[in-house]
N, C-alpha and C positions, 0 to 999 in steps of 0.2 A: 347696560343694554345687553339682551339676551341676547345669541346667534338668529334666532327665529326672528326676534325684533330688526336686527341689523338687516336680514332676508327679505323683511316684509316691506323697507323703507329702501331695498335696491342699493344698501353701500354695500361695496364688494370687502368678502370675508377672508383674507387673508394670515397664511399659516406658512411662519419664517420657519428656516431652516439653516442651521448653523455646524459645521465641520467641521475636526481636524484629523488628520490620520492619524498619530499616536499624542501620549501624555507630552514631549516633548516638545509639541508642535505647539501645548498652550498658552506658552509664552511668547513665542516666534507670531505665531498669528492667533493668537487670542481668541476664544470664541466669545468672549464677551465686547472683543473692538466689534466681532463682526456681524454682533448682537444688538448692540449701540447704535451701527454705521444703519442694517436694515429697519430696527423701530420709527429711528428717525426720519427715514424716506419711508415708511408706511401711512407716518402720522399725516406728512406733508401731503401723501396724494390721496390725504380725508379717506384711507383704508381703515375695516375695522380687525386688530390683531385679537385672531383665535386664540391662538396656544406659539410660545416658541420651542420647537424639536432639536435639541442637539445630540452630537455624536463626537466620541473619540474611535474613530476606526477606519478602518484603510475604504476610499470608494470603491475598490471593486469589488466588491461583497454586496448584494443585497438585502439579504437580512443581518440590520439593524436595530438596536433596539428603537434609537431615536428613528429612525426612518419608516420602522413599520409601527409605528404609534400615529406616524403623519398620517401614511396611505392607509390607518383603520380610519382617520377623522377623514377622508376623503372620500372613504366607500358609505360612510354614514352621511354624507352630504354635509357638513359645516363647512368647507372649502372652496373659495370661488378661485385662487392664488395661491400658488405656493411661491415664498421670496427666497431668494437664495442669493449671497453676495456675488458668485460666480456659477453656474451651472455647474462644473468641475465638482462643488462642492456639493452637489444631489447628487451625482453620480460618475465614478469612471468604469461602467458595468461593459459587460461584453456585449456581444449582440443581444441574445438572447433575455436576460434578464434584462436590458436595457429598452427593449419592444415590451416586456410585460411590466415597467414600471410604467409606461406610456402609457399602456392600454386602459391602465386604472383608470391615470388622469384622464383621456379623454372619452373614454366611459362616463365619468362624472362631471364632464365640461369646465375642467380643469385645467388652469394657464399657469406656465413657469413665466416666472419675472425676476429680473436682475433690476437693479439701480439702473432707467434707463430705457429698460427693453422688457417688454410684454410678447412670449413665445404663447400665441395659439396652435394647439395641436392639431385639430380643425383644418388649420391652414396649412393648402401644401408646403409650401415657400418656407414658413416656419419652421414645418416640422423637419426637411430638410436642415435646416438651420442649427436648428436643435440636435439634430443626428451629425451633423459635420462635428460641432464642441465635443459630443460626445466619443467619435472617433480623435478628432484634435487631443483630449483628456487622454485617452488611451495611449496614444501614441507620445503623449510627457512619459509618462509610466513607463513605457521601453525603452524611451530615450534615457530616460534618469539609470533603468538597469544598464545601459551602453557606457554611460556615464562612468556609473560605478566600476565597470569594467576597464574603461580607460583608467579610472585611477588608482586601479590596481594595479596595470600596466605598468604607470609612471613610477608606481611604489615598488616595485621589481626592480627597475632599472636604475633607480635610487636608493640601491643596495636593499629593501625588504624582504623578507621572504615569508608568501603563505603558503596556509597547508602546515604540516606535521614536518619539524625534522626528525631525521634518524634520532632513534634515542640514545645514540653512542655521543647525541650533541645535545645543550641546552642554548633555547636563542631567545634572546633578550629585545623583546619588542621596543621596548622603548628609547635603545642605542643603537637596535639595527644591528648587533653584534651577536656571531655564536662559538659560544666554548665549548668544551668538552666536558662531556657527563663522567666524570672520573669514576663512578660508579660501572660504567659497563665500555670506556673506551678500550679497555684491552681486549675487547670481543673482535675486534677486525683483526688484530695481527695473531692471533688466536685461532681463527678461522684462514687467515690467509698460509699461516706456516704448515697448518695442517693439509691444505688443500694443494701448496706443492710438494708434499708429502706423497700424495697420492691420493688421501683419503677421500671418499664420496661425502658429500651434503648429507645424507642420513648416516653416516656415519659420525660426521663430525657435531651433528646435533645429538646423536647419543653422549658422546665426552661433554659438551656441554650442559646437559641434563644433568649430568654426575655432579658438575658443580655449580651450578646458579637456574636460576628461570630467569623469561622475560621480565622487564618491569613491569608488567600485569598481572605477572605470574603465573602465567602459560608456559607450560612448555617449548620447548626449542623443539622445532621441525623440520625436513628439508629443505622444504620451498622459505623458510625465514632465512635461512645460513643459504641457499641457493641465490636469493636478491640480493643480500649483503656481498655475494662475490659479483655483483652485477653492476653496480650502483657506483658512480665517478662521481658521488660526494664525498667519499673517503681520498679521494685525491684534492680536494678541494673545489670541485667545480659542481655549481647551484644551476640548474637546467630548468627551465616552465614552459609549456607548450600550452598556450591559449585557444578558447574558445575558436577566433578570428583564424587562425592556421600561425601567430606569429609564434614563434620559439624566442625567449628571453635565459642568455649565459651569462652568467657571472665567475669568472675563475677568480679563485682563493678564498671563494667564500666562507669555506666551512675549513678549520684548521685539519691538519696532514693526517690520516691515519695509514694510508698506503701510497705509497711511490705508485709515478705514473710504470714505471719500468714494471713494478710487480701488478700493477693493476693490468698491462698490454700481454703481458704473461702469463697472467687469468686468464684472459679472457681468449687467448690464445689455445690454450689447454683444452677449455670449453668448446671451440669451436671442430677441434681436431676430433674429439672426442665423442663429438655432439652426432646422432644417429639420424643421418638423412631423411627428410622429411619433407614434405613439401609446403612450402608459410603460406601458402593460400588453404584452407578449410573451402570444402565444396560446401561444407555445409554450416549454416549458424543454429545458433540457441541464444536466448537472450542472457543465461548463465554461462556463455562461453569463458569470456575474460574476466570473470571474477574471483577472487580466491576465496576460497571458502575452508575453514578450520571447522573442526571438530572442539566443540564444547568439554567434551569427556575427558580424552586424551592426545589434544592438540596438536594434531596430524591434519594434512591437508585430507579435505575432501574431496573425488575427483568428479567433472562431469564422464558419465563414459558413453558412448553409441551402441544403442542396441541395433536390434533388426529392423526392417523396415513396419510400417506402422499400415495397418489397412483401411486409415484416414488419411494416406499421404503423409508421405517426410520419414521420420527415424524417429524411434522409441530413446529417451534418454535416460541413464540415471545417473544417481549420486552417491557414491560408496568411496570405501577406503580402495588404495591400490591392495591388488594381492600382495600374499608372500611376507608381512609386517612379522620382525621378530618378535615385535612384541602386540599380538592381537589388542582391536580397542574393544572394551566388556561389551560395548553395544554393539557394536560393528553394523552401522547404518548402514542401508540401501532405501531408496526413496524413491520412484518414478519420479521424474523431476519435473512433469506435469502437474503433480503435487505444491509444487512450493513456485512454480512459475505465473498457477494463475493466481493465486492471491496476492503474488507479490505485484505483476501489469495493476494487476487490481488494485491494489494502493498505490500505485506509483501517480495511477490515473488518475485516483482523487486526491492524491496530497498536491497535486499539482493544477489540479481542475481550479479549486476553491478554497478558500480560507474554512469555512463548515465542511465541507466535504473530506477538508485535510486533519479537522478535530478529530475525525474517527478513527484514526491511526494516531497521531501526535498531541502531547500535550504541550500546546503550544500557545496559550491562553493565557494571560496576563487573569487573577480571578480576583485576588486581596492578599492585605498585608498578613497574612495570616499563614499563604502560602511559602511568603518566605519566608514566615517563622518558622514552619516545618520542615523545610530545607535545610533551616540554620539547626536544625536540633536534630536531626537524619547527620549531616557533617560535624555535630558538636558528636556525636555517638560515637562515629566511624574514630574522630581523633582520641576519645577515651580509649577505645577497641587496640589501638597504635602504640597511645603511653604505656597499656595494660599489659601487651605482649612485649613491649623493652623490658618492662619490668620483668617478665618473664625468663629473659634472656639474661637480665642480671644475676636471678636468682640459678639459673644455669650453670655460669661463670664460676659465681660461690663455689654450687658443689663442684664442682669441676677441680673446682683450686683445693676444696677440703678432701681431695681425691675420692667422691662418696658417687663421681661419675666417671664414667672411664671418656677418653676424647673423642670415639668413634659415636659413643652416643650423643655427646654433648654436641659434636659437628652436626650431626643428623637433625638433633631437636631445632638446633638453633637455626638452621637451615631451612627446616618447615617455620620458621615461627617469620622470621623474615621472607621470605616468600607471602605469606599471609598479607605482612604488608604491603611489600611491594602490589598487591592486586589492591589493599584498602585506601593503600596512599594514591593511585591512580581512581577511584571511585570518590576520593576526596574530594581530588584536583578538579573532574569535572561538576559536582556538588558545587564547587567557590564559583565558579566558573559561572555556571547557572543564576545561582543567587548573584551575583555581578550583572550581570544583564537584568536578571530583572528587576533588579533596585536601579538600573540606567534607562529603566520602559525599550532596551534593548533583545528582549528576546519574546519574539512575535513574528508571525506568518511570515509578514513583510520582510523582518530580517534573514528572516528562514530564504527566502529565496533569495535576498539580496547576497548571502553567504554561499549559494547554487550557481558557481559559477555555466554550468550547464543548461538553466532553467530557461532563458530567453528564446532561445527557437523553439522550444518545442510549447511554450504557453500556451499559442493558436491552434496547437492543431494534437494537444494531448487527447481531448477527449474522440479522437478518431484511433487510438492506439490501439482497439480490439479488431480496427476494419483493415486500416490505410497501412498498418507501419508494419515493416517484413522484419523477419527474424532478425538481418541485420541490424535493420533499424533499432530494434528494440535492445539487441548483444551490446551497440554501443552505449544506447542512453545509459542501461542497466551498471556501464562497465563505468560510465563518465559522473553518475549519479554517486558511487557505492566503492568506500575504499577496501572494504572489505566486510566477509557477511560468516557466521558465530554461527553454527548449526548445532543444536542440545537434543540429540534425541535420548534424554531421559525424560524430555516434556513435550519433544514433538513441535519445538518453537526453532525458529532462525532469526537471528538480530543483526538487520543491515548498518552498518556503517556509512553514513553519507561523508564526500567529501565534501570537505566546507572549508571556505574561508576563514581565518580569523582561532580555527577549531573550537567553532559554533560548536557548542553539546547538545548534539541530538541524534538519536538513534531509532531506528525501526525495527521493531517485533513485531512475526506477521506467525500465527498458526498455520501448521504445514496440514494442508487439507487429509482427514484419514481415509479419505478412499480417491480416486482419479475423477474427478468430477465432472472434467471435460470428457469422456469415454462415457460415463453414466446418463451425461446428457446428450451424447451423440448416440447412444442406444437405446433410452427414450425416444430420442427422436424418430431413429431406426423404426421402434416399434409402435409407434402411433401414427408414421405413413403406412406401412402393414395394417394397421386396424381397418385405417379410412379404405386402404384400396380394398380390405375384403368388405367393406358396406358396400362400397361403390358398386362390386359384384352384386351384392344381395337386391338392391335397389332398384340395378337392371331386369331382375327377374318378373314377369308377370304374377306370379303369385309365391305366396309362401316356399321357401323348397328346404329340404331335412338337411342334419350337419351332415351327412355321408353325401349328399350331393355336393353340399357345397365346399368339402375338404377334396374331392377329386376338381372341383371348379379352380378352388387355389393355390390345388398342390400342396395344402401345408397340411401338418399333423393334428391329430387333434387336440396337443397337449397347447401346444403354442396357439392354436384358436381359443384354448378357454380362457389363458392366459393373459392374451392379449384384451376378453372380454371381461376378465376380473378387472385388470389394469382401466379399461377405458369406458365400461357399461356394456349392457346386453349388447346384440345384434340385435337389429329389426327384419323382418321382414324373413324370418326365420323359422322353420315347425321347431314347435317345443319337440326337445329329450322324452323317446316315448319311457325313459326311467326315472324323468324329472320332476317335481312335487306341484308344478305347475300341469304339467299333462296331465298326471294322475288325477289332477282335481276338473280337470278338463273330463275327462274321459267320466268320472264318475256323476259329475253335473247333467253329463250328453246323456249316461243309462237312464238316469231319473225322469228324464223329460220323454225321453221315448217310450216306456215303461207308463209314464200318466198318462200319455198321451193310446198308447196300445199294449195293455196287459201281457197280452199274448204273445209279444214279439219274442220272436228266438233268440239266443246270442248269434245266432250265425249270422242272422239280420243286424243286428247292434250294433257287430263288429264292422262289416259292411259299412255300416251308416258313418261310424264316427271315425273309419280310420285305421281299423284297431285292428289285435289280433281275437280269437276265440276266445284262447287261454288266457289274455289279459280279461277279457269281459266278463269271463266267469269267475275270476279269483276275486273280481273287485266287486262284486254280486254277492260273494261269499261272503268277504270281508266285511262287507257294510251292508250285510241283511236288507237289499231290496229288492227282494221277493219273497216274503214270508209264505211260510206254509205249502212250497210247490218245489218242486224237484230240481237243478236246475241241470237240463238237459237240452242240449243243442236242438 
C-alpha cells in the first residue's frame, strides 16, 4: 500500500525514530531493541509505518543526518506521527532549535508519540508537555556534566590526578602512582642551586639552553624556570582547585625533588625581591592570564598596555619584553585586537554547537580510514626516531675512530635528540588520538566532558559578544586554555586547552592581518556621516551645489567624495559643473534652446541653463552646434 493509498483510506502514517548518542551506546540501548519495541506498538495501533530514521549522535544537535531525512518526509507531507521510544530521543535541543523543530511539525499537522502518549502540538496542554520533557532532557545533560564532575572529584580524593604532571614526573594511570622522569628530574635542584646562588630565571634558562631543551624541544624561558620555583609539587604536595570553589590536597603525592625548607626559602627570596605592585589590575583583557610563548624562539610573549583607545578602554599588545640578549628574528608585535577577536569568536562557536564547533576542530568520528592515516602519520614520526638513533650511532663511531672531535659530536647529537624529544611528544599525542577513536571516545561530547570549565557558561556563551565584560571573558579564556603557541612566521596562534584525561586537542586560530574591529567601527564611523550629510540634502527644498553643501556640513570635500564612492551618489544634489554628467546636461540644454531659437545668444543660454558664458561657448565650439555663424555673445 502506497503513502497516498494509506492517506486516502484515513490510516495514520507514521515515521519512527530511533537514537543513540555515540557508537558505544549500541549495545547499552540498542537501536535495534528500540526499533523492535516501536514497530510493534505501531503495528498494534493498525499505524501504517513510512520509513524508520536512525541516528548515532549526541541530541543536542539539530542537524542530523537521520533527523533531517525525517523533517524533509514531513515537509513533503507522508507524516501524520512521528514515534519515538522516549522524546529525549527526538531531541535534547536548546530553545531555539527546539521551537524550530516544532514549527515543522506543527506546520504540517504533525503529532510526536511515545508508547502510550500522543503529543498534539496544536494543543496548548501538550505542547507545554512537550516543552517540559524537553527542558527535563536538557537538564539530564547538565546533570550528567555535574556528575562527571563529581567523579572527578571523588577521583582526586582517591589518590588520582588530572591534567598534565610536571614533566620532571611520569604518572601511571592505571595505579594512581607517580615517579620520576629520570630524564629531566635533575632540573629542579639545577634550577634550585642556581637560584640561591643569586641567579635570575633568564639567566638560569640560558645555562639550561646550553644543555638540554624541554621535552618538546622548546627552549627553556624564564617564565618556565620562574613556575618551576613556584610549584609545591616538587615538595610533594598535589593541589586542584575545582569548578565548585572546592580546593582538593593531597601531600606526598608526587616524590621529593626539593625540601619544604628550600622551597620556604624560594619563595622567601621572591617575595623580598619581588617589586611592589598592586594584585588588583584596574584593568582586564581576556589575554591577561595566559601565557603565551613564542613559536620562533621560545620566549614568553607579553600582553603590554598602550594608550588609551578613542573607542574606550586601552590599546593592548603582544611583543617580546625589551632589552633580550638575544633578539627573536621575528620580534612580534601584534595589536592584540588582532588575535582576541577571532579567538571570542571561536571560543563562541566551539562551544555554541557540535557544527558550529566543526569549524574550528576536527572532532568528527568520519571512518576507518581515518585511523588508518593516523596510524601511518605515527608509524612515520617513529621511523623519523629510529632514523635519527641511528644517526646518533653513526656519530658515536666517528667519534670513537677520532674522525670527530667531542665538541662537535656533543652538538650534533644534541640537535638530533632534541629533534626527538619534540617527535616523541607528537607521537604520544598521535597514540593518544587513535586510542580514542578506535574507543568512539573522542567526539564533541567528550570534548566538553574533558572542559572541566564548559558547564556554566553553555547557557549563556552565545551572549559572549554582548553580556560578558573583559573580566568575564580574562577568566574563561585563562580557565579554558593552558597555554597558547604564537608563530609569527605564519601569523597563526595554537591554543592549548586544559582537559581532562589530556584529551588531544588543540586550537589554531589565524591572527586577523589588519584590526578588524577599528576597520569596522570606522566603517561604521563613516556611514553615520554619509546618512547625516543625506539627511541634510533631503531637508533642502531643492537641488543645492557641493560648495553649499560642504559649508552646510563642515566637511572637506575630499571626505564628501569619499564617503560618496564608499556609499553611492548624493541625491538631491547639482551636478559638478566639471562633471561628465553636467557637461552632457549643459550640452543637451544648448541643443534644445538652439531648435527651439536659432538666434539665442550665449549670454541667454548661459542664463537659461545655469551656466557660465565661457562654459557655453567652449561647448558650442566643441561640438559644432551652430554651424556657419560666428559665435559671439
Amino acid at each position: 500500500m502506497t503513502v497516498k493509498e494509506t492517506a486516502a483510506k484515513n490510516i495514520l502514517r507514521v515515521a519512527i525514530y530511533v537514537r543513540v548518542s555515540t557508537r558505544n551506546q549500541e549495545d547499552k540501548y540498542s537501536l535495534a531493541a528500540q526499533e523492535h519495541d516501536l514497530v510493534e506498538y505501531a503495528n498494534k495501533q493498525n499505524w501504517h509505518i513510512v520509513e524508520v530514521f536512525k541516528d548515532v549522535e549526541s541530541g543536542a544537535k539539530l542537524d542530523k543526518k537521520g533527523l533531517t531525512a525525517l523533517m524533509d518526509s514531513v515537509d513533503d507531507g507522508l507524516v501524520d506521527i512521528v514515534l519515538v521510544a522516549d522524546q529525549d530521543r527526538l531531541s535534547r535541543l536548546d530553545t531555539l532549535n527546539w521551537e524550530e523543530l516544532k514549527l515543522v511539525l506543527r506546520e504540517n499537522n504533525v503529532k510526536i508519540a511515545e508508547p502510550g502518549l500522543v503529543i498534539d502540538l496544536d494543543n496548548e496542554d501538550d505542547e507545554f508537555r512537550s516543552d517540559l520533557y524537553n527542558i527535563i532532557a536538557r537538564r539530564e545533560r547538565r546533570l550528567f556534566r555535574r556528575r562527571s564532575q563529581r567523579g572527578l572529584r571523588q577521583y582526586v580524593r582517591e589518590g588520582g590526578i588530572y591534567g598534565r604532571v610536571p614533566f620532571e614526573y611520569i604518572y601511571d594511570k592505571e595505579t594512581k602512582e607517580v615517579s620520576l622522569n629520570e630524564e629531566f628530574s635533575w632540573v629542579i635542584s639545577f634550577i634550585d642551586e642556581l637560584f640561591l646562588q643569586g641567579y635570575g630565571p633568564s639567566s638560569i634558562a640560558r645555562r639550561l639552553n646550553k644543555i638540554s631543551r624541554t621535552p618538546n624541544g622548546a627552549k627553556w624561558h624564564a617564565n618556565t624556570v620562574y613556575q618551576r620555583l613556584l610549584n609545591p609539587a616538587y615538595c610533594g604536595e598535589y593541589s586542584v582547585t575545582f569548578m565548585n570553589g572546592e580546593t582538593i590536597t593531597i601531600k606526598k603525592k608526587y616524590p621529593l625533588l626539593r625540601t619544604v625548607e628550600t622551597f620556604e626559602r624560594i619563595q622567601h627570596i621572591i617575595e623580598t625581591n619581588a617589586k611592589p605592585f598592586s594584585t588588583t589590575r584596574k584593568h582586564h583583557h581576556p589575554l591577561a592570564k595566559l601565557h603565551i610563548s613564542c613559536a620562533e624562539c621560545g620566549r614568553k610573549i607579553s600582553l603590554q598596555q598602550g594608550d588609551k583607545s578613542q573607542y574606550g578602554g586601552y590599546r593592548w599588545y603582544l611583543a617580546h619584553n625589551r632589552g633580550l640578549a638575544e633578539p627573536c628574528p621575528y620580534d612580534p608585535k601584534y595589536n592584540a585586537v588582532r588575535i582576541t577577536r577571532p579567538l571570542v569568536l571561536a571560543v563562541k562557536n566551539i562551544l555554541l554547537s557540535e557544527e558550529t564547533a566543526k569549524r574550528y576542530l576536527d572532532i568528527e568520528f568520519k571512518d576507518e580510514s581515518q585511523i588508518t592515516q593516523l596510524e601511518q602519520q605515527a608509524s612515520n614520526l617513529q621511523k623519523i626516531m629510529s632514523d635519527n638513533n641511528g644517526k646518533i650511532d653513526k656519530l658515536l663511531d666517528l667519534y670513537l675512530d677520532s674522525k670527530l672531535t667531542k665538541e662537535k659530536y656533543e652538538e650534533k647529537t644534541k640537535s638530533i635528540e632534541t629533534e626527538n624529544a619534540g617527535l616523541k611528544a607528537s607521537f604520544d599525542e598521535l597514540k593518544m588520538k587513535i586510542d580514542l577513536l578506535k574507543d568512539e571516545k573522542y567526539s564533541y561530547d567528550a570534548l566538553l566532558d574533558n572542559l572541566a570549565v564548559v558547564e556554566e557558561h553553555l547557557s549563556t556563551i552565545y551572549r559572549i559578544d554582548t553580556e560578558y565584560s573583559e573580566k568575564d571573558k580574562e577568566d574563561l579564556i585563562a580557565a579554558l586554555f593552558e597555554y597558547a603557541l604564537l608563530s609569527p612566521a605564519d601569523n597563526t596562534i595554537t591554543f592549548k586547552f586544559t582537559t581532562i584525561n589530556d584529551f588531544p586537542i588543540d586550537l589554531k586560530i589565524n591572527i586577523d592581518e589588519t584590526n578588524l574591529e577599528y576597520e569596522e567601527r570606522l566603517l561604521q564611523q563613516q556611514r553615520e556621516r554619509y546618512e547625516a550629510t543625506q539627511a541634510i540634502l533631503d531637508a533642502q527644498p531643492s537641488p543645492i551645489s557641493f560648495m553649499e553643501l560642504k559649508r552646510l556640513t563642515g566637511l572637506n570635500a575630499q571626505t564628501l567624495r569619499l564617503d560618496e564612492e564608499r556609499f553611492g551618489p548624493y541625491s538631491n544634489l547639482k551636478l559638478g559643473k566639471g562633471s561628465p554628467e553636467r557637461k552632457a546636461e549643459i550640452i543637451e540644454g544648448i541643443k534644445r534652446l538652439i531648435t527651439v531659437n536659432p538666434n539665442m545668444t550665449s549670454i541667454e543660454i548661459a542664463k537659461e541653463l545655469g551656466s557660465s558664458q565661457g562654459t557655453i561657448l567652449k561647448y558650442i565650439r566643441e561640438n559644432n552646434l551652430r554651424e556657419g555663424r560666428q559665435h559671439k555673445g
